[in-house]
Each structure stands twice: as C-alpha cells, then as structure tokens.
GUTOR-937950 format. One record per residue (C-alpha): residue number from 1; residue in three letters; x, y, z. Coordinates in Angstrom, 2 decimals. Each point is the difference from the previous one (the first is absolute). Layout:
N
 num residu       X       Y       Z
 NUM    ALA       X       Y       Z
...
***
This chain:
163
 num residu       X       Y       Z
   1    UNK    0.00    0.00    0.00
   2    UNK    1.75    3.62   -0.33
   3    UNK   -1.49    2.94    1.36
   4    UNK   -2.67    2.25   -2.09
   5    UNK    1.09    3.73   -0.03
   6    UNK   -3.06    0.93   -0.79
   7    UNK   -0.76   -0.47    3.65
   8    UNK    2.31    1.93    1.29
   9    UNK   -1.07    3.67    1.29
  10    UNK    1.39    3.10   -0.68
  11    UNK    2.03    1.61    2.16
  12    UNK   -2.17    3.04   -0.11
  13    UNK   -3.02   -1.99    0.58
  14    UNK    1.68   -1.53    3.03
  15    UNK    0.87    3.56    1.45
  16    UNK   -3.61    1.09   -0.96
  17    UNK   -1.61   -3.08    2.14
  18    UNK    2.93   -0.07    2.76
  19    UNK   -0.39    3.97    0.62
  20    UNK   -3.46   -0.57    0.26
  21    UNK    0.09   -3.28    2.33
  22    UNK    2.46    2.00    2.11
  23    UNK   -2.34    3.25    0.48
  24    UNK   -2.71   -2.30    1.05
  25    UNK    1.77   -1.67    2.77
  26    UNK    1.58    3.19    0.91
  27    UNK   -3.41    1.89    0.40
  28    UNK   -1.81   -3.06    1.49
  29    UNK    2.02   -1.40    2.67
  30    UNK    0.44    3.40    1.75
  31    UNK   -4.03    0.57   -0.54
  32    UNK   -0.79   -3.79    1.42
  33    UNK    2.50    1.21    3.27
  34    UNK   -1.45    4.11    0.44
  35    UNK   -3.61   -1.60   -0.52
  36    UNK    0.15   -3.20    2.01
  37    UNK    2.27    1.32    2.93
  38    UNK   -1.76    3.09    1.08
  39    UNK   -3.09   -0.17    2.46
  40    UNK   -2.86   -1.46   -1.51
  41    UNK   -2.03    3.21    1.32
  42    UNK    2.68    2.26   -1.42
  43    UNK   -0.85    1.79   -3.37
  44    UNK    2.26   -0.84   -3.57
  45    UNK    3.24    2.27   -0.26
  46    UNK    0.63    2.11   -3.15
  47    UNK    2.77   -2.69   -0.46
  48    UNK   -2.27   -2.35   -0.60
  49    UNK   -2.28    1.74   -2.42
  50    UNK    3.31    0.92   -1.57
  51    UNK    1.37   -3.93   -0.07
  52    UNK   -3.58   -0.75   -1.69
  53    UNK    0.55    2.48   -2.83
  54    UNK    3.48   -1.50   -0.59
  55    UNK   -1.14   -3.39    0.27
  56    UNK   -3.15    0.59   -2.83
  57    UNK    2.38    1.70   -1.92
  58    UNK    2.73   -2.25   -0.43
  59    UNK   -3.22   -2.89   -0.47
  60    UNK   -0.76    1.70   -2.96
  61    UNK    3.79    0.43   -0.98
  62    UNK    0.13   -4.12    0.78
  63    UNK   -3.23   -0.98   -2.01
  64    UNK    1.60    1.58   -2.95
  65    UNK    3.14   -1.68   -0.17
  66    UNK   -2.24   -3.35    1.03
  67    UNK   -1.59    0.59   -3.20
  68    UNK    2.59   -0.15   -2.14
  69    UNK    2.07   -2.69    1.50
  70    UNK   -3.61   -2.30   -0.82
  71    UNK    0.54    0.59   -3.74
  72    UNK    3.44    0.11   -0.08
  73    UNK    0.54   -2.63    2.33
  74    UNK   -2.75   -2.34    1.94
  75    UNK   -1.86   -0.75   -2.73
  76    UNK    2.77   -0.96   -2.58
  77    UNK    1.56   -1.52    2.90
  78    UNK   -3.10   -2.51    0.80
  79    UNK   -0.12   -0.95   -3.25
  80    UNK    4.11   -0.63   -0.10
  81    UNK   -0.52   -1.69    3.21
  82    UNK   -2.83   -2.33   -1.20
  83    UNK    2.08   -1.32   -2.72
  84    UNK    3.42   -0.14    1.78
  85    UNK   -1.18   -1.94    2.55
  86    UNK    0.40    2.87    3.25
  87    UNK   -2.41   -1.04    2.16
  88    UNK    2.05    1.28    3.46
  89    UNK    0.61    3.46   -2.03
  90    UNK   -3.63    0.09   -1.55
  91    UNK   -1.67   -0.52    3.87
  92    UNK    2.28    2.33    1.54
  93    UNK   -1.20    3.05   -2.67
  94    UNK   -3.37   -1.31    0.62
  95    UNK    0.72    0.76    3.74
  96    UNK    1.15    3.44   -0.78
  97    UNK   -2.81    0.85   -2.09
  98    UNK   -2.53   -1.36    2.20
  99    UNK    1.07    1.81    2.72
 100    UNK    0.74    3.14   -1.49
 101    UNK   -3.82   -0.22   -1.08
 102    UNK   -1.19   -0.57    3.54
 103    UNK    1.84    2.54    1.11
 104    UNK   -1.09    2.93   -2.86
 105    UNK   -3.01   -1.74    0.88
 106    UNK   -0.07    0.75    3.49
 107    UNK    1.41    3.48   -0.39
 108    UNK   -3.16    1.07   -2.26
 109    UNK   -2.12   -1.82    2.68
 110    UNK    1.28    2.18    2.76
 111    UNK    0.13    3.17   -1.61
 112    UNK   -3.23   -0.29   -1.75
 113    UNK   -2.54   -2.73    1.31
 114    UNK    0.54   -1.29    3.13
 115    UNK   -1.76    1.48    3.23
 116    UNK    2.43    1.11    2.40
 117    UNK   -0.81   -3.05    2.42
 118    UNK    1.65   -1.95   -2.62
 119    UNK    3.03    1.92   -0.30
 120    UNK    2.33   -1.16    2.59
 121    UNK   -0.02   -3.57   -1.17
 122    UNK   -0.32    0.80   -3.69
 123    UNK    3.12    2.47    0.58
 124    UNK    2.45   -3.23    1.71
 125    UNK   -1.38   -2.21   -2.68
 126    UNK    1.21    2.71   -2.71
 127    UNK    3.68    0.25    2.24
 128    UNK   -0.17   -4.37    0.07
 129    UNK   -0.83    0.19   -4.09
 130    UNK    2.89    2.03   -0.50
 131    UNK    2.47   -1.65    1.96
 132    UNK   -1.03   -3.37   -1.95
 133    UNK    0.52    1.76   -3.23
 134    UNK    3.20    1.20    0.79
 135    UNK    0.86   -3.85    0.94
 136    UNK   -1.30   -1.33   -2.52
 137    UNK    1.81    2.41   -2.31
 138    UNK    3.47   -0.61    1.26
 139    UNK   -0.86   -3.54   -0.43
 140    UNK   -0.54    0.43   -3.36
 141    UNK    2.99    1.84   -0.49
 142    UNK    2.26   -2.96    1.68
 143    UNK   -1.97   -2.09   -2.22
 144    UNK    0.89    1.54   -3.21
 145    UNK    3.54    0.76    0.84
 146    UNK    0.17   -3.41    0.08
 147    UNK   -1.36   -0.81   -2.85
 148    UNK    2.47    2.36   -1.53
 149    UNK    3.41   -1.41    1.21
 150    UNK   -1.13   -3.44   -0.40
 151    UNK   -0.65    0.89   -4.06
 152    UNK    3.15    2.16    0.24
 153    UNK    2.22   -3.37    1.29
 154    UNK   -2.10   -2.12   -2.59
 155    UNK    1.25    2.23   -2.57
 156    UNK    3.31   -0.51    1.28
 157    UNK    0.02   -3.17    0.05
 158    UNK   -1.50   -0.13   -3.78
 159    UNK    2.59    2.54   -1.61
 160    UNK    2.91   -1.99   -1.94
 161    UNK    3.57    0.53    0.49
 162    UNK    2.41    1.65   -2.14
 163    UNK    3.38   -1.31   -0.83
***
C-alpha cells in the first residue's frame, strides 16, 4: 500500500483548523473555571460574557475550516479508506466527526433551544464532547502517521539497488 497525497492537508488548512481548535480551548476552559467556581448566587462577570463572545467566534472560525477539510478530506478519505482496507483509521474519523457533531450540536442547543434548567448538564456534556473529539482526533492522527511510515518503509523496502 503507499500513502495517497491526496489526503494529506494543507499546511494552511492545518493552521486554519489548529488556530481555531486552540481559541476554543483557550476561551472555554477559563469560562468553564470563572462560571463554575464562583458562588452559585453570585451574578456572571464581564469575563465571562467576554469568554462567550470569543468562544462563538472562534466556533464560527472552526465550522469553516470543518467544512472544507469534509470535501477536501473526510469524504475522499472514506471512500480511500473503504477500498484500502482502513478500518482502525476509518472508525477513528468517524469518532471525530461524530463528536464534533454532538458537540456543534450541543452548542446550538445551549445557545438557542434549551431552557436554562437544562443548561448545566447540556454545558458538561458539550466540555465531555469536546474532550472526546480532541481524543479521538489525536488518535487519528497516530493512526495515520502510521500508516504513513509503514508505506514509507514498504517503499523502501520495494526500491531496487543501484550498482
């Protein structure tokens, strides 16, 4: 087997997705700790309000670049996957795509539809659905680095000798 390029993301695609990923967890964390460790009687802090805005923002920012890795890579990538016989690296991007749908899912939920008696456990289930999408993404990376250096020593192994 040798690896498909056509796979591979672009490095500004990768920047696009990581700089999102990264504004996410840096907005959300702090919100989950200035929300969840003040007095439940106490009102919200600006910082919070603030944290929200940068968290919806860089959503938005992350949906994008979601979009565009599906054409230009999940879907060609099931397909490859299907035919190359990848069923570890196949489940693992079905992982990372299921949860990343719960999780937009649960974000729209909370912002939009749920009463606010619902929020609290709708909000850790969002925090749980993220943290198993970002597992299940670096599993998929390991995965297909793997894949990679085994078809890279294959290749190797393959190439004839000059003498």
């Amino acid at each position: 087997m040798r690896h498909h390029h056509a796979l591979k993301i672009p490095r500004w695609q990768k920047r696009w997705l990581y700089t999102g990923f990264a504004l996410l967890l840096l907005s959300g964390l702090p919100w989950l700790l200035l929300h969840y460790g003040r007095d439940a009687d106490a009102l919200p802090t600006t910082g919070e309000a603030w944290l929200m805005r940068l968290h919806g923002l860089a959503s938005m920012f992350c949906l994008l670049g979601l979009g565009m890795l599906t054409s230009s890579h999940l879907l060609p990538g099931w397909r490859l996957s299907g035919r190359m016989g990848w069923a570890q690296q196949r489940r693992t991007g079905l992982w990372v795509s299921v949860s990343l749908a719960l999780c937009v899912l649960l974000a729209y939920g909370l912002s939009y539809m749920f009463p606010e008696s619902l929020h609290a456990g709708a909000g850790w289930a969002h925090a749980g659905t993220a943290v198993m999408a970002l597992s299940s993404w670096w599993r998929h990376r390991r995965l297909a680095r793997r894949h990679v250096a085994a078809n890279v020593a294959a290749a190797r192994v393959q190439m004839p000798t000059r003498k």
